[in-house]
Structure formats: C-alpha cells, structure tokens
C-alpha positions in Angstrom: 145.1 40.6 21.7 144.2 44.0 23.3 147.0 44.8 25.5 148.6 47.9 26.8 151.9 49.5 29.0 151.6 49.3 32.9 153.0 52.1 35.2 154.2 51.5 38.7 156.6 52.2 41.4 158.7 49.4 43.1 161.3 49.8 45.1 161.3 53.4 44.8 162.0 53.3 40.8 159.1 53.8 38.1 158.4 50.4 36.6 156.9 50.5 32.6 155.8 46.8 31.1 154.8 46.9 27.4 152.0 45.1 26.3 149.9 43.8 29.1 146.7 41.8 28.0 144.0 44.0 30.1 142.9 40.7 31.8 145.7 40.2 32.9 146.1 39.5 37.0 148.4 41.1 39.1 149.7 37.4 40.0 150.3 36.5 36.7 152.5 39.5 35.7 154.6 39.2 39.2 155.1 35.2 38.6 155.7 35.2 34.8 156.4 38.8 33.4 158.7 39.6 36.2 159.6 36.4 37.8 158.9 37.3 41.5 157.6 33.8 42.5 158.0 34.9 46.2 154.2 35.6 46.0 152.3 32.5 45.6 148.7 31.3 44.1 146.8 29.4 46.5 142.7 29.6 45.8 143.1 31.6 42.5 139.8 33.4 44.2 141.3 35.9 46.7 140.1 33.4 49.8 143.5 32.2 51.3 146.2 35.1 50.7 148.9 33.3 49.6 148.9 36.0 47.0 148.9 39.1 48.9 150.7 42.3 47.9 150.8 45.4 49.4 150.2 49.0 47.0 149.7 52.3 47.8 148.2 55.9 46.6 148.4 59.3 47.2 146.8 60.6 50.5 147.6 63.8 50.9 151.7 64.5 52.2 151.4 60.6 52.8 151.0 57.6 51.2 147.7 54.9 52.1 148.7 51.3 52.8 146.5 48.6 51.5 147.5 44.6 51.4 145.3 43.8 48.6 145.1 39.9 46.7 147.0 39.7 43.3 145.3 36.8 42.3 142.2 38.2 41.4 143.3 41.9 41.0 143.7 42.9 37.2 146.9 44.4 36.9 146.1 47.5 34.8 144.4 48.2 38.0 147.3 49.3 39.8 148.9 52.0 37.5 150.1 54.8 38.4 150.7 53.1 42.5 153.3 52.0 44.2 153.5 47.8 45.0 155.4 45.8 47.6 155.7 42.1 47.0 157.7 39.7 49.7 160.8 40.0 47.9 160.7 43.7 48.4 160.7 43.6 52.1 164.3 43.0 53.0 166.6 46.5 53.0 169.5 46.5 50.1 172.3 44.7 52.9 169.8 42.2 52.8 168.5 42.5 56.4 164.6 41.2 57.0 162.2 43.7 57.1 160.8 43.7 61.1 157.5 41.9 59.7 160.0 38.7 58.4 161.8 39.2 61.5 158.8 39.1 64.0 158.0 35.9 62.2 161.4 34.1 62.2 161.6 35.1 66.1 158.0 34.2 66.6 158.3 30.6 64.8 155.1 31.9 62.8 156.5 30.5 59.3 155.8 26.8 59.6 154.8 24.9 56.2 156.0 28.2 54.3 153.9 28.0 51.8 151.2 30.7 53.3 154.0 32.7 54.9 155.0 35.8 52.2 150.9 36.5 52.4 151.4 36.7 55.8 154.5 39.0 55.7 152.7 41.4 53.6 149.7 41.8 55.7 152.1 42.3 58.4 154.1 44.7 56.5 150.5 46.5 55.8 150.2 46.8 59.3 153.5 47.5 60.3 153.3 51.1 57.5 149.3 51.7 59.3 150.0 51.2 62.8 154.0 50.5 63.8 155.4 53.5 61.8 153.2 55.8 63.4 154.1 55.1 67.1 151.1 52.8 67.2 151.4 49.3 69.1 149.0 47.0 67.6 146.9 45.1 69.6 145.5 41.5 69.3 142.5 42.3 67.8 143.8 44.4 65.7 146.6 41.6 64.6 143.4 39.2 64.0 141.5 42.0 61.7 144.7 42.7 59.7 145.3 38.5 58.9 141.6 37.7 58.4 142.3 37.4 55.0 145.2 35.3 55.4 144.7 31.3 55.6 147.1 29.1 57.3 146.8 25.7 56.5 149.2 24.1 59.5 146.9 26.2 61.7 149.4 27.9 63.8 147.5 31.3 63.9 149.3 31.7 67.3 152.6 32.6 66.4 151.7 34.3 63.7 149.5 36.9 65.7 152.0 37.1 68.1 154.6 38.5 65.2 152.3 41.1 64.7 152.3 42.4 67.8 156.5 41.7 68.7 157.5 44.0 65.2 157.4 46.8 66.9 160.3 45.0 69.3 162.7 46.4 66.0 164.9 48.8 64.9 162.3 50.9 63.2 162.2 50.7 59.1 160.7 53.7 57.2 160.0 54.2 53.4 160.8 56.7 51.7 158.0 58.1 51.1 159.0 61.2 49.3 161.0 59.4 46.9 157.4 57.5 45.9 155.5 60.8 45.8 157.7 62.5 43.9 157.9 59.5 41.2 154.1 59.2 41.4 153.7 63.2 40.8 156.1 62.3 37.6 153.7 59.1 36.6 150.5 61.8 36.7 151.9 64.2 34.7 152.9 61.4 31.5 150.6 61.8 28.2 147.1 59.7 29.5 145.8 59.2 26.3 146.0 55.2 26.5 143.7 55.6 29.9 140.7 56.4 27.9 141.6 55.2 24.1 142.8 51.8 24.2 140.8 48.3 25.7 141.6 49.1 28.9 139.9 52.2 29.6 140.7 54.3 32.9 138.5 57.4 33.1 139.5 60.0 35.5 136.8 62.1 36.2 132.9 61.3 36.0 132.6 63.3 32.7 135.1 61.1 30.9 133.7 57.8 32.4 130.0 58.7 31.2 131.9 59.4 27.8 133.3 56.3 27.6 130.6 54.1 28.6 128.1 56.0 26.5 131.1 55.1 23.2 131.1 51.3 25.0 128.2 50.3 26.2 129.2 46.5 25.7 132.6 47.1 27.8 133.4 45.3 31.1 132.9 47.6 34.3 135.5 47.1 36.9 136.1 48.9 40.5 138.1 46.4 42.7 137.7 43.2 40.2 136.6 41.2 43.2 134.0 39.7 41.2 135.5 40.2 37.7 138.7 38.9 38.3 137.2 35.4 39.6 135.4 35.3 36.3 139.0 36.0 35.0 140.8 33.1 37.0 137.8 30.5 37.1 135.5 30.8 34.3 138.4 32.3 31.6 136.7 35.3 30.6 137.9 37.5 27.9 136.5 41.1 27.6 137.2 43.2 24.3 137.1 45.9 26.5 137.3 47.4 30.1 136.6 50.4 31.9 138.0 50.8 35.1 136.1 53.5 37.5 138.4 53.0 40.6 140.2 56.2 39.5 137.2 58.2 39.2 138.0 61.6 41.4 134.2 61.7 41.7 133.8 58.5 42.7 136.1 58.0 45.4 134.2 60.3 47.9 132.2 60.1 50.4 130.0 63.2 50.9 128.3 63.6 54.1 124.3 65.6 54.4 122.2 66.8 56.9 120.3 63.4 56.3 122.2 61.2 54.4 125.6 60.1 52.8 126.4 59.8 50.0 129.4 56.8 49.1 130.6 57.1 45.4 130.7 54.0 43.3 134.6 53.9 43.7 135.0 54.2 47.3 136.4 50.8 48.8 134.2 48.5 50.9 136.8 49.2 53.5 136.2 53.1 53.8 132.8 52.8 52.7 131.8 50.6 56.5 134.3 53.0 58.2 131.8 55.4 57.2 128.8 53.8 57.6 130.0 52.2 61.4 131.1 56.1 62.0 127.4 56.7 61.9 126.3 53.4 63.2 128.8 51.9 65.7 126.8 48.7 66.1 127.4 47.7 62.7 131.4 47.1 63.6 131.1 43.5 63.6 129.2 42.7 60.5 131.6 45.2 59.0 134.6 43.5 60.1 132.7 40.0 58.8 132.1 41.1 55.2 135.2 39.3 53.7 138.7 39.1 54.3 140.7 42.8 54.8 142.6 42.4 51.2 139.2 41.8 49.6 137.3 44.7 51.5 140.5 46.9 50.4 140.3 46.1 46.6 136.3 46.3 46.4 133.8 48.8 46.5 130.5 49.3 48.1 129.4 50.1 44.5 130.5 47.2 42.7 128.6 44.8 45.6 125.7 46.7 44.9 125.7 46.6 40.8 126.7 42.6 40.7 123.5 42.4 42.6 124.9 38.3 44.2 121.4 36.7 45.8 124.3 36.6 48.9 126.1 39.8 48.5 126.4 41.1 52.2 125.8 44.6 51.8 122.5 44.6 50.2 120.3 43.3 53.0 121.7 46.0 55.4 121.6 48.8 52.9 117.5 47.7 51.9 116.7 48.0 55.8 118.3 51.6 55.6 116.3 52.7 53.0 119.4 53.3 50.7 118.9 54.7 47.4 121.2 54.8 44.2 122.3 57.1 42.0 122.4 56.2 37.7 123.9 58.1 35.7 124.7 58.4 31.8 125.7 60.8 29.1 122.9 61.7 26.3 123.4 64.0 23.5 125.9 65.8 25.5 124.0 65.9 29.0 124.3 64.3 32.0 121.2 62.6 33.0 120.8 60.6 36.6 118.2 59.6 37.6 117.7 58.2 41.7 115.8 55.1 42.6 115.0 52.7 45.8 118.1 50.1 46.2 115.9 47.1 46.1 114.2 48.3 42.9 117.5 48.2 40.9 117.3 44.3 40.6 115.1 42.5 38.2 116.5 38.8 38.0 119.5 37.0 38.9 122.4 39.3 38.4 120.0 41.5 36.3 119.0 44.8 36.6 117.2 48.3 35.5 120.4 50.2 34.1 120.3 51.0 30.4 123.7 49.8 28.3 124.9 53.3 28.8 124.2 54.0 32.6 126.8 53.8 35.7 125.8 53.5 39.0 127.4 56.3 40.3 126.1 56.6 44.2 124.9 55.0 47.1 122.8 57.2 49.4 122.4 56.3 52.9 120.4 57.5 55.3 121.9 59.5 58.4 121.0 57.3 61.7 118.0 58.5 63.6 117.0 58.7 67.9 114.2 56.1 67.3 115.8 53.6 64.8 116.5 50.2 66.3 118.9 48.7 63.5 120.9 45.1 63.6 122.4 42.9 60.6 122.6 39.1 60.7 125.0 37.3 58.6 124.6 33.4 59.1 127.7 31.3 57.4 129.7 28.2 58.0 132.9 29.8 58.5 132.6 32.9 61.2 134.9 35.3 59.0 136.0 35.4 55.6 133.4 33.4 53.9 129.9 33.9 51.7 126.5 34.5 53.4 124.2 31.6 54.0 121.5 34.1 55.0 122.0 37.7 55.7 118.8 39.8 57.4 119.2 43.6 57.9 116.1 44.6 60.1 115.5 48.5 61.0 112.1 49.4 63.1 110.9 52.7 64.3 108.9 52.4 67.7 107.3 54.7 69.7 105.6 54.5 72.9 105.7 50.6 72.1 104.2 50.6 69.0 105.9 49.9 65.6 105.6 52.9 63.4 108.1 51.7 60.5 110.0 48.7 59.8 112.1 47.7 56.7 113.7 44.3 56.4 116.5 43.3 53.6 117.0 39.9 53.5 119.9 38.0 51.3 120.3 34.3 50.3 116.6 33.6 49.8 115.3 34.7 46.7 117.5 35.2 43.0 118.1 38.7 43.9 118.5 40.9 47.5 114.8 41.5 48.2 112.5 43.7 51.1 110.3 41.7 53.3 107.1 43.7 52.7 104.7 41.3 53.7 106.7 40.7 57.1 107.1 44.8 57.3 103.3 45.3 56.9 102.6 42.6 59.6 104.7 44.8 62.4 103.7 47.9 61.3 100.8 49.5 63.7 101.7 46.7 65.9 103.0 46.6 69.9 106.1 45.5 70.1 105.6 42.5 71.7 106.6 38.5 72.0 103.3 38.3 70.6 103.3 40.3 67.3 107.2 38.9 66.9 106.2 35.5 66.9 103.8 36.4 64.7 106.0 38.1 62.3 108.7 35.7 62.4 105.8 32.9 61.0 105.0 35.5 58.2 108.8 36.2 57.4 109.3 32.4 57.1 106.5 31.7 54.5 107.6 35.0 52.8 110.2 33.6 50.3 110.5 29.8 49.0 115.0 29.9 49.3 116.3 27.1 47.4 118.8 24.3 48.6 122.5 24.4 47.4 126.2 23.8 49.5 125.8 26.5 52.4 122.4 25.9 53.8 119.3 24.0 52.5 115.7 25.3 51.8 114.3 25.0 55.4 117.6 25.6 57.4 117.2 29.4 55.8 113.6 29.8 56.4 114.0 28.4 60.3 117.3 30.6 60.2 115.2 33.8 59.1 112.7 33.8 61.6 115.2 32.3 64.7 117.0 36.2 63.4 114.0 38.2 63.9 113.4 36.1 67.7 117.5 37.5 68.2 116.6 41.1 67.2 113.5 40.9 69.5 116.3 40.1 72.8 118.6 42.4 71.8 115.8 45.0 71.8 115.1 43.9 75.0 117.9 44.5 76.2 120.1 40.8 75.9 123.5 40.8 75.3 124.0 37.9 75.4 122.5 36.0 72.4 125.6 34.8 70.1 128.7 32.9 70.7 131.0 35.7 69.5 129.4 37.6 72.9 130.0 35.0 75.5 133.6 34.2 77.3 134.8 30.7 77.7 134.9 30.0 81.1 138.1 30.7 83.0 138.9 33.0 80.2 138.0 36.8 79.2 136.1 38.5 76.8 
C-alpha cells in the first residue's frame, strides 16, 4: 500500500504519523489513528458538518482560519498546517473554550450529536471575527454555520452562541508558538512531497514535472470531489498530486481587464474576488455550498471536474472566462489559453492532454454597460446541488442589445453557452417583446433530462421563467424572489 508520514501542528506541538495510506481522510486518521472521536461522521460527503475541523496556514505575521470538513478532506492534504479538532478547544485547566461556553449558556447543544461541528465553526469564527475586536453579527453567524446541519432544528440557539462568545473572558492562541513550529516543518528534507504516491509540488515548475512523469496520477486541490469518490465509491489511486500548495497557484493576479485566479486558490477567496469586482454576485456566492466546502475547494478544481451542475461554470461562461493549460515538453513550458465552455467535450470529459494542468482562470474585469445576474434554482435554498443554474451577461446600448452571453448548467452533459438564445437578442431592443421571444428559443435550446432534483420540463419552464426575472430586474424590480421580500410584521 502506498503510504507516507504526515506533518502537523496540534496543540502547539509538531505532530509526525508514519505511514499514511494517501487516501486516507482526515476523519479517518482523527477517529482511528489517533482516537479523537470528539469529531463525528455524519454524511461521509461533507453535507452536514458533523465532521468539521478547523486548520490553518501561514498569512503573513498571522495565521488564516478555515473550518474545513474531515470527512471528505485527504489527510496528506493538511501537512505542514496547523488543526483544531473539538477536543482541542478547552484550555489545559480544562475550562471550555468561549465557543463551548456560548453554547452550553445558549442551550444550542441539544441531540449532541451535530454539536462539536458546530463548536468548530464557531471557534472559526471566534479566531476571524471575535479575536480581532470584531462582534459578529446575525448574518454573519448564519454564513459561518451554513455548512453545519442540525437535525433537532434548533438553529436558534445555536446562532445566538455565535453572537454571545464575545460575552467571554477573551482566549487567544498562540500564534507564535504555531509560526515558529510551522517555519521548523518548512525547513525539513521535502523529498517525499514530490517522490512518493502522494505527490505535493511546490512551485508550478515541479507540478508540470510531475504530472508530465504521471500523467495517470490523481489531481487533487481541495478533494471536494475526490474525496467523495474516496468515501462513496471506494476509490484507490496509485498515485496523487496535490496542487493546493502550488505558490503559483494560490494567487490571484489582478489586470487592466481581467483577473486572473490560479487553479489553487479556494472557492472562498476566489468569489471574494470576483464579488470585489461584481458586488451583485454576493448572494449566489454565499449559495455555492456550505463555508467548510467553499474553504477546502477551488475555483479550479470546479472548473476541471466539469459537473453538468457545477455552480461556477454557468456564471464564469456568461463572463466570457478563459483558461489557462499548461504542461511541461522536452523541458519547456507550453500553455496554451482557450474559451471556458470549449474545455468540455462529454460528461466529465475534456480537451486537456494526459500531461496538461489547468493552471488559470481568466476573468474579465466588469464593464459600465454589462448588465450581469446568476440564477441558481435548488430544493434546499443553501448548501445543496443546482437544479438549474443560468448566468446571463447583456451589453445594451441606447436600448438595443449589442452582446449577450448565456451559461447555463443542469441541462445538457456538460456546462454549455446558449448561442442560439444569444443570437436571438443580439441586434434586438430590449424589449417584453424580443424577451418573450428569447425565453421560447432558450427553452427549445437544450432537451435536459429527468433525474431526483427537477424533471425534464420543470428545467426548460425554469430556464426561460430566469430570463422573464433578469428582464424585471433590468427594469428596475426588486422585488422578484422570496429571499428579497420581508414577512409581514417582520424586517428585512
């Protein structure tokens, strides 16, 4: 079996386990290698967040919070971090940490069973906001648990911990004592992080050497999708390269015209990035999955697995992104740019050769005469898989449509552009008229099949119902969703 040593910090104090299969998951190692069986398995698919753990890197003089799920998270993953499971919360006398406090004095534990998930993505928050002189707010609260299930459905309590932990004596971790161990960690021998199965590149060089030696190797960024291969289909990989650590890739480089987000770069600062540029995209952002699973996965790895239903896809088509390939041949770097939608040729299929990486996203720089909006229908609000998602960017001027571009998800076996819908705006007034018009053409466009989120004609109807919402928002409705409207009696 192809295993290999694991590097952390917990509790201030380098961890090393020998012999790690490199699949691995964080859960397993925590409940069987090391016994901690405060942190529980729930879904096994990083849904619920029973299993939640919070690590953290580098930033600068500092160190980044992220609650992350274990269960789906390889543990080779995390080397070189540090990691905070529920047992490490408490201080050596045994006092709660102020996130196990908040929830005893809250009542926010109930059945129990959900409750050290919770405490971690409280203690996430509590290092992000509450250590910084920052009082979380509701909404906040809600955005920091939307990865976190509770089955009793007491979500009441529980947001109201969030917002009392600040009510406490202040706890701070030692932060130096991390940093320095973590300088210590970076300076070991890093041979095994490109020679064994488990393969851990460092720098964009190295990973187009490696790939180019193992083309048949399993890539992995924030094993969002991998690891669910791992926990519910019982894949075994001979080998695995890990890009996450990829200086290169962790970056997002800003143009005159465009950004560009490196394959590495987690969903979560990937749509702080994009909404920086775009503010209206905050919602859909905050929609794309649960927090822990934003903060494992990357915009690059959504956009490589190609899912019919990935969320990104659709908004990045209607953009006009572009990505970045990339490989090593006979000792040169060769990359070679193409149109997002182009990459995909079948069902989780693509263009890239055996020995190519997709290395960058480029994304177009908002613009004075875009009109952009993305649409994600699904049965749950947050936290759950597309039914349809519709990204729709038009250009008008002086009431005429000079450019559109549509990405649509959930209708075909791959993301795809609505080009005969585009070319029926295009030239057009922007009218009820020509919208009517186009939402008949958008609906024939693609035949979507039938499965368990939405049938074959509730996604057509859905599709063109989108482009009729788009249509009032441009004219200036606010009003055309339930997440905008206030009970009555109550606020916003």
């Amino acid at each position: 079996m192809n295993t290999r040593s694991l590097r952390f910090i917990r509790r201030g104090q380098i961890v090393t386990l020998q012999d790690i299969p490199l699949t691995r998951t964080l859960l397993e190692v925590l409940r069987e290698d090391m016994h901690c069986t405060g942190t529980k398995e729930g879904c096994g698919e990083g849904d619920c967040g029973a299993c939640s753990v919070v690590v953290a890197e580098a930033d600068g003089n500092g160190l980044k919070y992220s609650t992350i799920n274990s269960c789906i998270r390889l543990a080779h993953s995390i080397d070189g971090m540090a990691l905070w499971t529920v047992e490490d919360l408490a201080d050596s006398h045994g006092q709660p940490h102020p996130a196990q406090e908040a929830l005893v004095q809250c009542h926010g534990s109930q059945c129990g069973f959900c409750t050290p998930g919770f405490a971690m993505s409280l203690f996430g928050m509590y290092q992000n906001h509450t250590c910084k002189g920052e009082a979380i707010s509701r909404e906040q609260a809600q955005h920091g648990l939307s990865g976190n299930l509770c089955r009793c459905t007491g979500y009441r309590p529980i947001l109201d911990a969030a917002q009392s932990m600040q009510a406490f004596p202040l706890r701070q971790v030692d932060e130096a004592t991390i940093l320095s161990n973590m300088k210590l960690l970076a300076l070991a021998p890093q041979e095994q992080e490109i020679a064994s199965a488990y393969m851990s590149p460092r720098t964009l060089r190295q990973l187009l050497q490696v790939r180019a030696r193992h083309p048949e190797a399993q890539l992995v960024a924030g094993c969002t999708d991998v690891g669910l291969w791992v926990t519910k289909m019982h894949m075994q990989f001979e080998g695995v390269i890990d890009i996450s650590q990829v200086a290169e890739l962790r970056r997002i480089e800003q143009y005159p015209h465009h950004m560009a987000i490196g394959a590495a770069v987690t969903l979560t600062d990937a749509f702080a990035a994009m909404v920086a540029d775009r503010a209206q995209l905050l919602s859909f952002a905050n929609r794309f999955a649960g927090m822990p699973v934003r903060n494992s996965g990357t915009l690059g790895g959504n956009v490589a697995n190609g899912s019919p239903i990935g969320d990104s896809m659709p908004l990045l088509i209607s953009l006009g992104a572009s990505v970045v390939l990339m490989s090593e041949r006979n000792g040169r770097v060769v990359s070679r740019e193409i149109p997002l939608e182009t990459l995909y040729t079948g069902y989780r299929k693509n263009v890239m050769a055996s020995d190519e990486i997709l290395a960058w996203i480029k994304v177009p720089k908002a613009t004075a005469v875009e009109f952009v909006r993305v649409y994600k229908i699904s049965k749950r609000f947050e936290d759950d898989i597309s039914a349809v998602c519709l990204g729709i960017n038009l250009h008008l001027d002086a009431g005429v449509v000079r450019s559109a571009s549509l990405g649509v998800g959930g209708v075909a076996a791959t993301p795809v552009r609505a080009r005969q819908t585009e070319a029926s705006l295009v030239g057009q007034p922007w009218s009820e008229a020509t919208v009517k018009s186009a939402m008949r053409t958008l609906r024939a466009e693609f035949t979507p099949i039938s499965d368990m989120r939405a049938s074959s004609d509730y996604r057509s109807k859905v599709l063109g119902n989108l482009l009729q919402r788009y249509w009032l928002e441009s004219q200036g409705q606010q009003h055309v969703d339930l997440q905008a409207m206030a009970v009555e009696g109550t606020t916003a």
